[in-house]
N, CA, C and O atoms as CSV, one atom per row, in Angstrom:
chain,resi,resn,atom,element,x,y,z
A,1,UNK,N,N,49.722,-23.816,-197.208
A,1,UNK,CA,C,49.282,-24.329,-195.922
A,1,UNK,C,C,48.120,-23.476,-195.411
A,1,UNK,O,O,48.175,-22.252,-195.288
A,2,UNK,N,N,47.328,-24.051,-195.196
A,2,UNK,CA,C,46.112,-23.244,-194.314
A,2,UNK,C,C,46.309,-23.244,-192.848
A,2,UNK,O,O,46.724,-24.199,-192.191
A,3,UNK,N,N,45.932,-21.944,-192.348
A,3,UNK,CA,C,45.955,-22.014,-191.019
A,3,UNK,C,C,44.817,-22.969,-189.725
A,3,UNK,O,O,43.686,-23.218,-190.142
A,4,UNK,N,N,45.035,-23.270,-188.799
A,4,UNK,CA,C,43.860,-24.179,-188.391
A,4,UNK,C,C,43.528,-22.647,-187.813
A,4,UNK,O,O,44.148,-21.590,-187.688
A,5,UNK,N,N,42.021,-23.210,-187.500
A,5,UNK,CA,C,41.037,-22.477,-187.277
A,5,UNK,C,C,41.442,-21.522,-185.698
A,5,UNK,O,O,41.499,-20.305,-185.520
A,6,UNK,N,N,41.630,-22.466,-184.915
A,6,UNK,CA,C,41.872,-22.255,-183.350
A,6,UNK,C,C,43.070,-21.019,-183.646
A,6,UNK,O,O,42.738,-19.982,-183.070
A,7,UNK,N,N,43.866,-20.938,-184.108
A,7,UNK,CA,C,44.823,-20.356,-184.263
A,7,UNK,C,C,45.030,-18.729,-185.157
A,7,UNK,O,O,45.769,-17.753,-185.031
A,8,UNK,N,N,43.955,-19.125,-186.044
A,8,UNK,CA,C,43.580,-17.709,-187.377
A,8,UNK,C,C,42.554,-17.019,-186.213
A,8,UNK,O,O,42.706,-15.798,-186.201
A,9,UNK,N,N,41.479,-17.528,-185.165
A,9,UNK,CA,C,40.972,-16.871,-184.348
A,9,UNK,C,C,41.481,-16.463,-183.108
A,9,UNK,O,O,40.989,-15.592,-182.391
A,10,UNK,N,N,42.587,-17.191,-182.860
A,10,UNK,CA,C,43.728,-16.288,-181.804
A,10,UNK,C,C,44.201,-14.771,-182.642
A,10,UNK,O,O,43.981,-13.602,-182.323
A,11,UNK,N,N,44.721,-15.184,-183.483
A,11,UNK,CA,C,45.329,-13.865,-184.449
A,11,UNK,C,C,44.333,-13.022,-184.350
A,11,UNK,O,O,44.607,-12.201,-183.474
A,12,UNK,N,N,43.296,-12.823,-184.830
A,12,UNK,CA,C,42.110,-11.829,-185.489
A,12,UNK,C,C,41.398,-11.367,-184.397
A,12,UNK,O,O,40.749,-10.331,-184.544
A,13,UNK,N,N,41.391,-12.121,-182.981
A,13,UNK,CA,C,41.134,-11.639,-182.061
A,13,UNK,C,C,42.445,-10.349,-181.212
A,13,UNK,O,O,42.193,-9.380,-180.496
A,14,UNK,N,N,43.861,-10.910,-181.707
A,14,UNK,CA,C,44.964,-10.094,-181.182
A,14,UNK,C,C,44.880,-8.561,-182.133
A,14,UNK,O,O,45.011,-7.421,-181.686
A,15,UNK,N,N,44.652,-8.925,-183.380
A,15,UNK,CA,C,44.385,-7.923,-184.314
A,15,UNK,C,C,43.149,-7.246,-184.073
A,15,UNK,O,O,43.400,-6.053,-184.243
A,16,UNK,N,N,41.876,-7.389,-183.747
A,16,UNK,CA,C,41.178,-6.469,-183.332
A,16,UNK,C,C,41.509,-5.638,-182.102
A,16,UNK,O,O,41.474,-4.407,-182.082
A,17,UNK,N,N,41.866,-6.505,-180.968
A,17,UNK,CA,C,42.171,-5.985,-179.958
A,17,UNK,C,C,42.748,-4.511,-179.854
A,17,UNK,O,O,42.259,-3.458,-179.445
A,18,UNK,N,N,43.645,-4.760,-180.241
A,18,UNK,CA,C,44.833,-3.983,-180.745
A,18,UNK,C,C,44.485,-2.733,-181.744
A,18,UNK,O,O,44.982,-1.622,-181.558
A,19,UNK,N,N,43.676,-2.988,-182.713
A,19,UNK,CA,C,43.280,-1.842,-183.339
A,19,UNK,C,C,42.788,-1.566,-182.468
A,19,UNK,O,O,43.530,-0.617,-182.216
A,20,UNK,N,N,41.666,-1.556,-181.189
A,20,UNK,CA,C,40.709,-0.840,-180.325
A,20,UNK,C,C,41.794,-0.044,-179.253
A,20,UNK,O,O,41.600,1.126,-178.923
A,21,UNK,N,N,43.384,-1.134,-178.578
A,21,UNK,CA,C,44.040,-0.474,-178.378
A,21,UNK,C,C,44.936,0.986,-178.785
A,21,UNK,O,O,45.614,1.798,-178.156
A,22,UNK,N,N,44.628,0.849,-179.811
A,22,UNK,CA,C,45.303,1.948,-180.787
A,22,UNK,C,C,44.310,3.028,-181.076
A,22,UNK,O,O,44.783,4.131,-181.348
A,23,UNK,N,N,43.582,2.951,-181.068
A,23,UNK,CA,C,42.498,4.214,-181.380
A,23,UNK,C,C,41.959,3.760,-183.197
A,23,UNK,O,O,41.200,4.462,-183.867
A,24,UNK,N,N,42.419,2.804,-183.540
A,24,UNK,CA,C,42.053,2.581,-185.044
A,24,UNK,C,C,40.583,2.031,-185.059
A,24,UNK,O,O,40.267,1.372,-186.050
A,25,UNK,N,N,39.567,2.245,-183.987
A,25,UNK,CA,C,38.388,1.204,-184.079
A,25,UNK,C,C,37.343,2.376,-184.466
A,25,UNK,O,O,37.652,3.511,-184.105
A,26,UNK,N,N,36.338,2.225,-185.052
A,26,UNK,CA,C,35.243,2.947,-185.471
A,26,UNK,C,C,34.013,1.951,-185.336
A,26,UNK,O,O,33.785,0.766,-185.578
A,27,UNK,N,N,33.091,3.452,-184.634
A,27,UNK,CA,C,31.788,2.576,-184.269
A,27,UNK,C,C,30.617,3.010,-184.999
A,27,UNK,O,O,29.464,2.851,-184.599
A,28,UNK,N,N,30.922,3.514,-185.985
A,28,UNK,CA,C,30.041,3.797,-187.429
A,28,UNK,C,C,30.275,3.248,-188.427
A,28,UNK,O,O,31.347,3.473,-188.989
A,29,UNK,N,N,29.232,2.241,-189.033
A,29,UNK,CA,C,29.591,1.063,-190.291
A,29,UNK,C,C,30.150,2.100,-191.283
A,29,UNK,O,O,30.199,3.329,-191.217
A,30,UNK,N,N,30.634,1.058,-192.401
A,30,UNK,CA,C,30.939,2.165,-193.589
A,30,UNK,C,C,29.571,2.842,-194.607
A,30,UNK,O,O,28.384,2.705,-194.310
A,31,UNK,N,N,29.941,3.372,-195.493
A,31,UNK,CA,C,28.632,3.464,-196.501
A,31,UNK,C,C,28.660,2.030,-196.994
A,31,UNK,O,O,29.541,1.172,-197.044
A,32,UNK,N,N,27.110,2.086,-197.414
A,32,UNK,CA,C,26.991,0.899,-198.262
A,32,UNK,C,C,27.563,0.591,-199.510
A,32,UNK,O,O,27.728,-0.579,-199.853
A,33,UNK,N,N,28.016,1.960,-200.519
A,33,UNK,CA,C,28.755,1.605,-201.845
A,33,UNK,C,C,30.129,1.146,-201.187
A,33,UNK,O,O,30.688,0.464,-202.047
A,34,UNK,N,N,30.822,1.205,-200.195
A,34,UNK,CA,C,32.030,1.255,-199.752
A,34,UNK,C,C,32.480,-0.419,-199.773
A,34,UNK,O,O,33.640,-0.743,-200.026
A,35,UNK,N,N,31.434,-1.403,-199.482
A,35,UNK,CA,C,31.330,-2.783,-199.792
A,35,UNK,C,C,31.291,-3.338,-200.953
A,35,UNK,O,O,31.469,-4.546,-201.110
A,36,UNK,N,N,31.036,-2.457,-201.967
A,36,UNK,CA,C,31.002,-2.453,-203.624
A,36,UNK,C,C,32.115,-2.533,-204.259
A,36,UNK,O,O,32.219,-1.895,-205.307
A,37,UNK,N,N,33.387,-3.455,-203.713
A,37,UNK,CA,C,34.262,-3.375,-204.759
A,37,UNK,C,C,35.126,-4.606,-205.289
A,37,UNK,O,O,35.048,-5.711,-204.752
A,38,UNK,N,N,35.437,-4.507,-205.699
A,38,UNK,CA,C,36.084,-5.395,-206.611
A,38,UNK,C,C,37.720,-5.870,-206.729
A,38,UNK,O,O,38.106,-7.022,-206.927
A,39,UNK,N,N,38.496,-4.768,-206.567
A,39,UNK,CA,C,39.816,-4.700,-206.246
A,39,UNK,C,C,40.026,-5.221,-205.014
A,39,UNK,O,O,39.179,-5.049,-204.138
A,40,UNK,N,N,41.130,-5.898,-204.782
A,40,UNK,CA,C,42.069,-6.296,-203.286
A,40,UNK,C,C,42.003,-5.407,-202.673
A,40,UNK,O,O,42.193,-4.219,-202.931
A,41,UNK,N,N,41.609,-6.135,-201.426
A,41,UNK,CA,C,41.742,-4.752,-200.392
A,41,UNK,C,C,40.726,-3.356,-200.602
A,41,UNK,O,O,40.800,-2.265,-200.036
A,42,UNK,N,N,39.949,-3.747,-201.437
A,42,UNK,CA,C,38.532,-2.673,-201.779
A,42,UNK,C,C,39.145,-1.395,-202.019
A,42,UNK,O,O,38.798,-0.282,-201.623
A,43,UNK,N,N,40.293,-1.808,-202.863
A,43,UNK,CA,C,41.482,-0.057,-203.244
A,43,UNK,C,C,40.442,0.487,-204.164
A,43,UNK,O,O,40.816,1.607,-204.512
A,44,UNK,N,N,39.025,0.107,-204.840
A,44,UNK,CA,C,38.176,0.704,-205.427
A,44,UNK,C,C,37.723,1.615,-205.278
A,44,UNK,O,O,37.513,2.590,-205.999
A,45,UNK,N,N,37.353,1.166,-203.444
A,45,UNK,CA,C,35.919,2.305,-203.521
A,45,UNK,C,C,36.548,2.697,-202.186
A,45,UNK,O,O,36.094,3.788,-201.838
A,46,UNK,N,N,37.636,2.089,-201.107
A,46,UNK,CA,C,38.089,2.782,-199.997
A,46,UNK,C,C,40.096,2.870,-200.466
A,46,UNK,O,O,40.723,2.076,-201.168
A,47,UNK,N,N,40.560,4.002,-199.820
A,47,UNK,CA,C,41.897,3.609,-199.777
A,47,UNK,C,C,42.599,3.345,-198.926
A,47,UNK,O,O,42.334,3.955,-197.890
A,48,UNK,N,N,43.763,2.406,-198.850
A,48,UNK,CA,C,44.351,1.914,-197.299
A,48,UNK,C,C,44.256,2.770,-196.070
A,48,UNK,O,O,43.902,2.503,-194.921
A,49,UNK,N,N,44.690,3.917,-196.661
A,49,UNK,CA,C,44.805,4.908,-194.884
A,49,UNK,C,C,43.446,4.564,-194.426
A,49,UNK,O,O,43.370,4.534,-193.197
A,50,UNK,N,N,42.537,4.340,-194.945
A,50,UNK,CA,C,41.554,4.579,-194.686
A,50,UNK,C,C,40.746,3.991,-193.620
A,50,UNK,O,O,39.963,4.483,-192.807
A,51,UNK,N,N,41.257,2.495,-193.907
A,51,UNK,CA,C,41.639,1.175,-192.974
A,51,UNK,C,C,41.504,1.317,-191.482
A,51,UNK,O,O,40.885,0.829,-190.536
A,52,UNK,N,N,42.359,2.196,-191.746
A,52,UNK,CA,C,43.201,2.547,-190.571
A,52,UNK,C,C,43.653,3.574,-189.926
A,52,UNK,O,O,44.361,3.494,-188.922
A,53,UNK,N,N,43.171,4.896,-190.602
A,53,UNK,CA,C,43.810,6.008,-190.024
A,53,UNK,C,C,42.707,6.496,-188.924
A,53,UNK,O,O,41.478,6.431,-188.932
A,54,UNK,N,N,43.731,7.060,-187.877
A,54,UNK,CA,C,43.009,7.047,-186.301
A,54,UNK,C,C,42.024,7.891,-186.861
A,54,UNK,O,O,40.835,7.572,-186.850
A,55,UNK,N,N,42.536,9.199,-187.468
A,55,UNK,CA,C,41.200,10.098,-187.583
A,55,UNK,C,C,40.022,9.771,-188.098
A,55,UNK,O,O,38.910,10.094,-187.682
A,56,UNK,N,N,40.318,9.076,-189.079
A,56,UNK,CA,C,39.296,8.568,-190.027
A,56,UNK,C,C,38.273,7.328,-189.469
A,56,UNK,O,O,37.073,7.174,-189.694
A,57,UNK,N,N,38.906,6.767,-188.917
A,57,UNK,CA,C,38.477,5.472,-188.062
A,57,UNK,C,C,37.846,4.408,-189.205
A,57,UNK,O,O,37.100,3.569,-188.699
A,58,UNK,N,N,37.973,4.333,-190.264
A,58,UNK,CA,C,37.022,3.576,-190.649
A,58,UNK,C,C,37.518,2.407,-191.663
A,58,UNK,O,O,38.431,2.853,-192.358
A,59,UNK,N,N,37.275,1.332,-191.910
A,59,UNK,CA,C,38.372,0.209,-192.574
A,59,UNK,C,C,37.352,-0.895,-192.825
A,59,UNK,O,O,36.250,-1.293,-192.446
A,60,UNK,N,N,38.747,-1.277,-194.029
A,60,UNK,CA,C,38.312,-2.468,-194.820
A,60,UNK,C,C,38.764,-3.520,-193.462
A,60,UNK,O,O,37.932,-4.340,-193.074
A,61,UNK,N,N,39.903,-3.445,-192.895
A,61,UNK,CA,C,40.253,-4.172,-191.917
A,61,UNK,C,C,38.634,-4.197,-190.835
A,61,UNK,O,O,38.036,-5.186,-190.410
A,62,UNK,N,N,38.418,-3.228,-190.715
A,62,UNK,CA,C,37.653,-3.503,-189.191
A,62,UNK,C,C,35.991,-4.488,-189.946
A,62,UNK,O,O,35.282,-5.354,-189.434
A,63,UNK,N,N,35.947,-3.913,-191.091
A,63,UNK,CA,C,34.551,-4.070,-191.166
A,63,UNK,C,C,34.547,-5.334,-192.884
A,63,UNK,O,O,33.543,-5.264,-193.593
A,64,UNK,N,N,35.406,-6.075,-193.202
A,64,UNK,CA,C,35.483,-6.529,-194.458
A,64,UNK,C,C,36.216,-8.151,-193.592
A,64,UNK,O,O,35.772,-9.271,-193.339
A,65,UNK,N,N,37.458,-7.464,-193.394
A,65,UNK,CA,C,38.796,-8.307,-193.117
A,65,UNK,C,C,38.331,-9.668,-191.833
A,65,UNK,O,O,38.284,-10.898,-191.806
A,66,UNK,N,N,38.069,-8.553,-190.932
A,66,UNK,CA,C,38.293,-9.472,-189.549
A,66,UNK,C,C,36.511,-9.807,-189.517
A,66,UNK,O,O,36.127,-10.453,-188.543
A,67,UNK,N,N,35.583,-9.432,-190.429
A,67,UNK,CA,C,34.280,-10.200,-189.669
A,67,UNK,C,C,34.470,-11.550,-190.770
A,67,UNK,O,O,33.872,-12.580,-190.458
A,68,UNK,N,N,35.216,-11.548,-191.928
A,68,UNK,CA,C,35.351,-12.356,-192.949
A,68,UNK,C,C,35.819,-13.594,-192.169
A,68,UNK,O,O,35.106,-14.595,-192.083
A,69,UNK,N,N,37.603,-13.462,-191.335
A,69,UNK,CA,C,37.984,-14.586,-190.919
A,69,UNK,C,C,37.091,-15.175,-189.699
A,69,UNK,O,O,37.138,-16.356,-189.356
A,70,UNK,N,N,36.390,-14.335,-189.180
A,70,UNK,CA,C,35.433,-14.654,-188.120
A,70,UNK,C,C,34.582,-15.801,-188.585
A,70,UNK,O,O,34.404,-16.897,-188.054
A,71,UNK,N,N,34.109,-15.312,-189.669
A,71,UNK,CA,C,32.397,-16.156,-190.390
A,71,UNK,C,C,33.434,-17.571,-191.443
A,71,UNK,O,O,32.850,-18.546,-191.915
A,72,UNK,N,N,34.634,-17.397,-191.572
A,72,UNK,CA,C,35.394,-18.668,-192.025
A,72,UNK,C,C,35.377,-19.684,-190.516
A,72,UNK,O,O,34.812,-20.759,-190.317
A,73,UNK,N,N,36.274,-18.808,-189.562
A,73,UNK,CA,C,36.352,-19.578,-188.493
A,73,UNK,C,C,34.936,-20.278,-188.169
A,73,UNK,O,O,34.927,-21.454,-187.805
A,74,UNK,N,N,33.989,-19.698,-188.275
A,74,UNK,CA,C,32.490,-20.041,-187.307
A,74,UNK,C,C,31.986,-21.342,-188.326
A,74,UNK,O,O,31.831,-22.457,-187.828
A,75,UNK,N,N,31.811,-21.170,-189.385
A,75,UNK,CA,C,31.767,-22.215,-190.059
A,75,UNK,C,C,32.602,-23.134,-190.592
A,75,UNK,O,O,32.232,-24.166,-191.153
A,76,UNK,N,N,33.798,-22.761,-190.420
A,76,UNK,CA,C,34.696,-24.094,-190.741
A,76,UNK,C,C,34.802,-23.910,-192.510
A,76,UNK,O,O,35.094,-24.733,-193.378
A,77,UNK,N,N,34.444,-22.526,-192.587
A,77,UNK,CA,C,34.795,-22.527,-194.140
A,77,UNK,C,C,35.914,-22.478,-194.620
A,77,UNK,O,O,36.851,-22.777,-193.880
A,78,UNK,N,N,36.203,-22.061,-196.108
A,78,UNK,CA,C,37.649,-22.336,-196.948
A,78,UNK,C,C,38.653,-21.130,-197.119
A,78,UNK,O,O,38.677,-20.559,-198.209
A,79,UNK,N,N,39.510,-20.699,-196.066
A,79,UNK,CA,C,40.531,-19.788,-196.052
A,79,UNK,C,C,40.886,-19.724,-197.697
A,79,UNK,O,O,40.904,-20.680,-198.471
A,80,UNK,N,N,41.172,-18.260,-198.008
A,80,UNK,CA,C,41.747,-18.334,-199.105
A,80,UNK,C,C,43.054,-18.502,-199.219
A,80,UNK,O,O,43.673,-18.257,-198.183
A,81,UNK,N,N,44.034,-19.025,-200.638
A,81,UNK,CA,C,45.174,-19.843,-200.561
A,81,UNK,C,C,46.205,-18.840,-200.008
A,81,UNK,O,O,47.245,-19.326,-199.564
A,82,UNK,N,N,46.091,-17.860,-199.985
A,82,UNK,CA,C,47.219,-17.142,-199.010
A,82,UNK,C,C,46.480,-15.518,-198.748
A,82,UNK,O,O,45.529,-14.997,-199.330
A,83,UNK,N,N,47.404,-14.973,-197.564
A,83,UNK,CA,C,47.031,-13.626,-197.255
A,83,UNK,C,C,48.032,-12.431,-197.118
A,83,UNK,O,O,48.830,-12.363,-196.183
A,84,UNK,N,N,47.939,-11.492,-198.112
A,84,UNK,CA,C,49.120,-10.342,-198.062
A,84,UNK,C,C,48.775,-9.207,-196.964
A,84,UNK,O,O,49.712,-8.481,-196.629
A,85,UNK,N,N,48.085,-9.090,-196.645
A,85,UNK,CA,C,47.041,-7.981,-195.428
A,85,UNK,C,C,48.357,-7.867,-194.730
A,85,UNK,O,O,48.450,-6.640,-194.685
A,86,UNK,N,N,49.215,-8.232,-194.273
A,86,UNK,CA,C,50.669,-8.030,-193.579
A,86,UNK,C,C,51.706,-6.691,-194.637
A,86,UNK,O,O,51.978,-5.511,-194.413
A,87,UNK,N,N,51.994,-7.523,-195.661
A,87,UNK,CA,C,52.331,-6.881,-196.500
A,87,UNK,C,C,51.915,-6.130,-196.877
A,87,UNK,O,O,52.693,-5.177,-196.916
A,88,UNK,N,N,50.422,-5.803,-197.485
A,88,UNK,CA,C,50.245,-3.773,-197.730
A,88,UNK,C,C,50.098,-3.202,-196.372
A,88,UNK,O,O,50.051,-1.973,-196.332
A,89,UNK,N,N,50.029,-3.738,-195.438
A,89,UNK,CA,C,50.391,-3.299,-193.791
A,89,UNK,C,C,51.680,-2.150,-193.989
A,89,UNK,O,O,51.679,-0.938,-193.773
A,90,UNK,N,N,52.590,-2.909,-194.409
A,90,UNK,CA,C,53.810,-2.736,-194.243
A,90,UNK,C,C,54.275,-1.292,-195.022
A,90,UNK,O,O,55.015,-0.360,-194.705
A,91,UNK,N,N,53.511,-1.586,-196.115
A,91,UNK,CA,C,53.673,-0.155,-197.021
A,91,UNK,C,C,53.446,0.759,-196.717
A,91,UNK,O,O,53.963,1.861,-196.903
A,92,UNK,N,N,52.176,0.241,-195.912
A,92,UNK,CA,C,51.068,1.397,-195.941
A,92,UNK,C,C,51.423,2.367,-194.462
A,92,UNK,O,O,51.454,3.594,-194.371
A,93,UNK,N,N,51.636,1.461,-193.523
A,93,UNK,CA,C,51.638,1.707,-192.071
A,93,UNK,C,C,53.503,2.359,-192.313
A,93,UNK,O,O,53.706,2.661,-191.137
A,94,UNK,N,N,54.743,2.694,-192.994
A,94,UNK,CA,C,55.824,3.074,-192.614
A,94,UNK,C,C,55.771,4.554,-192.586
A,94,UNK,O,O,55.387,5.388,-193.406
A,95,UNK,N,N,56.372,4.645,-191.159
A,95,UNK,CA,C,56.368,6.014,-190.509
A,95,UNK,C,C,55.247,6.260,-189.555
A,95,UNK,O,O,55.102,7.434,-189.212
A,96,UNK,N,N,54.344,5.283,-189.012
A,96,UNK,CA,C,53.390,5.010,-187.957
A,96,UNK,C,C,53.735,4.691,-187.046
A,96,UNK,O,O,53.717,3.472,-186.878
A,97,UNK,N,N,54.185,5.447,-186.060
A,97,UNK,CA,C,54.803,4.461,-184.966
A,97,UNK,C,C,54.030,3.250,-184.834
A,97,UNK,O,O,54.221,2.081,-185.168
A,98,UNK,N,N,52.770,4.096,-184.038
A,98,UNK,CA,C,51.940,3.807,-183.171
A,98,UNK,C,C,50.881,2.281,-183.817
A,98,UNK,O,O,49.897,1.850,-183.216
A,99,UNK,N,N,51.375,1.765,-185.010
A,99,UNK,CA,C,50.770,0.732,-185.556
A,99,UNK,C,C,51.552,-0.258,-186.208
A,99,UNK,O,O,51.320,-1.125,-187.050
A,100,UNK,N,N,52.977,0.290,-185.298
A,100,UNK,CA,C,53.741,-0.905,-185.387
A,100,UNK,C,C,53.844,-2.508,-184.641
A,100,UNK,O,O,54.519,-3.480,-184.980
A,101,UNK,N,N,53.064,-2.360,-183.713
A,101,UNK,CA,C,52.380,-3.935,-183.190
A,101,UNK,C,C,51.372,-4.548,-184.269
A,101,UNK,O,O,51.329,-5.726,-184.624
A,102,UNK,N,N,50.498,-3.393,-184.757
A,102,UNK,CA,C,49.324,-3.864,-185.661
A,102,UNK,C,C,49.996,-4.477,-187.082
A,102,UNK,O,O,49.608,-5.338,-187.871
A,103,UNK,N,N,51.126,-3.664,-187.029
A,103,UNK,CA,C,51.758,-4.418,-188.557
A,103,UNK,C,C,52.389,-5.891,-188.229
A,103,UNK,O,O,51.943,-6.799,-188.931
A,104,UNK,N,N,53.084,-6.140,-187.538
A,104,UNK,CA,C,53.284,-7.065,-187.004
A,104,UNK,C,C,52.623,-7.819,-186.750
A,104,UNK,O,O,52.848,-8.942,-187.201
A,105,UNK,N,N,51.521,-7.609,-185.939
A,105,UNK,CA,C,50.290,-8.789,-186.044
A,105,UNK,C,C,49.662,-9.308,-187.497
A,105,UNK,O,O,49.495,-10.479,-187.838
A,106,UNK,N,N,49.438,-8.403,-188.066
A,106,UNK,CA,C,49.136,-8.559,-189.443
A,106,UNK,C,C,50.175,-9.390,-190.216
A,106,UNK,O,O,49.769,-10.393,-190.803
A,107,UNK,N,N,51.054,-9.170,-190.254
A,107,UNK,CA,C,52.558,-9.379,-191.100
A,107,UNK,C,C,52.406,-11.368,-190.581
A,107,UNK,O,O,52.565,-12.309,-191.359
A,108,UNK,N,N,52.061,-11.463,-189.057
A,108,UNK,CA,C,52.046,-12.863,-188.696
A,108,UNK,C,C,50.810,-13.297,-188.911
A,108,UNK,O,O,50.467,-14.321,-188.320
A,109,UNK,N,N,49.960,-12.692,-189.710
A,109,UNK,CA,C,48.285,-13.689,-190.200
A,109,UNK,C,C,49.022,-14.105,-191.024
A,109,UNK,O,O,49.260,-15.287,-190.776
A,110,UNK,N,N,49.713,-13.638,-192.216
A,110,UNK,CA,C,49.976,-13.916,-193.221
A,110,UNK,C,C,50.973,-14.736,-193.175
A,110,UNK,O,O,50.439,-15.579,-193.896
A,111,UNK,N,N,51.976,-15.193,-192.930
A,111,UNK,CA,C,52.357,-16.336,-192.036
A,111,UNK,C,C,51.495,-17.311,-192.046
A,111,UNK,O,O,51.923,-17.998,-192.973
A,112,UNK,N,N,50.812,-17.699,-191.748
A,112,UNK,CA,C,50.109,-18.341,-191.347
A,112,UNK,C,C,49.612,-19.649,-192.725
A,112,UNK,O,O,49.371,-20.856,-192.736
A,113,UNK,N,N,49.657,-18.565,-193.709
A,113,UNK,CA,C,49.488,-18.994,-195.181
A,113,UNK,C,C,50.729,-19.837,-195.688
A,113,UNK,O,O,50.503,-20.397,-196.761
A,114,UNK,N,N,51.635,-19.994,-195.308
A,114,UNK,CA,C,52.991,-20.137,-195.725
A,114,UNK,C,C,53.344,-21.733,-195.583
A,114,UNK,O,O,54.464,-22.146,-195.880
């Protein structure tokens, strides 16, 4: 099932939010090789904490993930057939308090696929 549009941009808007609530937002792009990869989730050339960790600030989520469903939503393009971004959430984020809404939000994009 694909998600309708109106609805994947409610989510991705709750999911940014929320990272900015959390301190997970960074206002320095990544490097440019950092877009260079190939693996899910760009486990190539960035690694999950990375996503996401407050100190670090810097992510496949902020800068891959959410401008992706953005530029699907804006054009009415083709969601891919499902989304795990919930699920390595889940791995990744246990023992975080503080990004336990964000997993959850995440955990319900993917949903969405179902």
């Amino acid at each position: 099932m694909k998600p309708s549009y109106a609805i994947a941009q409610k989510k991705i808007d709750a999911i940014e939010a929320e990272r900015k609530r959390i301190g997970y937002w960074q206002s320095e792009p990544l490097d440019s090789d950092q877009y260079d990869f190939e693996r899910a989730f760009a486990m190539d050339t960035m690694a999950f904490p990375q996503w996401n960790n407050p100190r670090l600030l810097v992510g496949w989520l902020q800068f891959i993930f959410i401008p992706r469903v953005k530029e699907i939503v804006a054009t009415a393009g083709e969601f891919p057939p499902r989304s795990m971004v919930g699920a390595q959430a889940v791995r990744e984020f246990d023992g975080a308090p503080e990004a336990s809404d964000l997993v959850r939000l995440l955990s319900e994009f993917d949903v969405l696929f179902k």
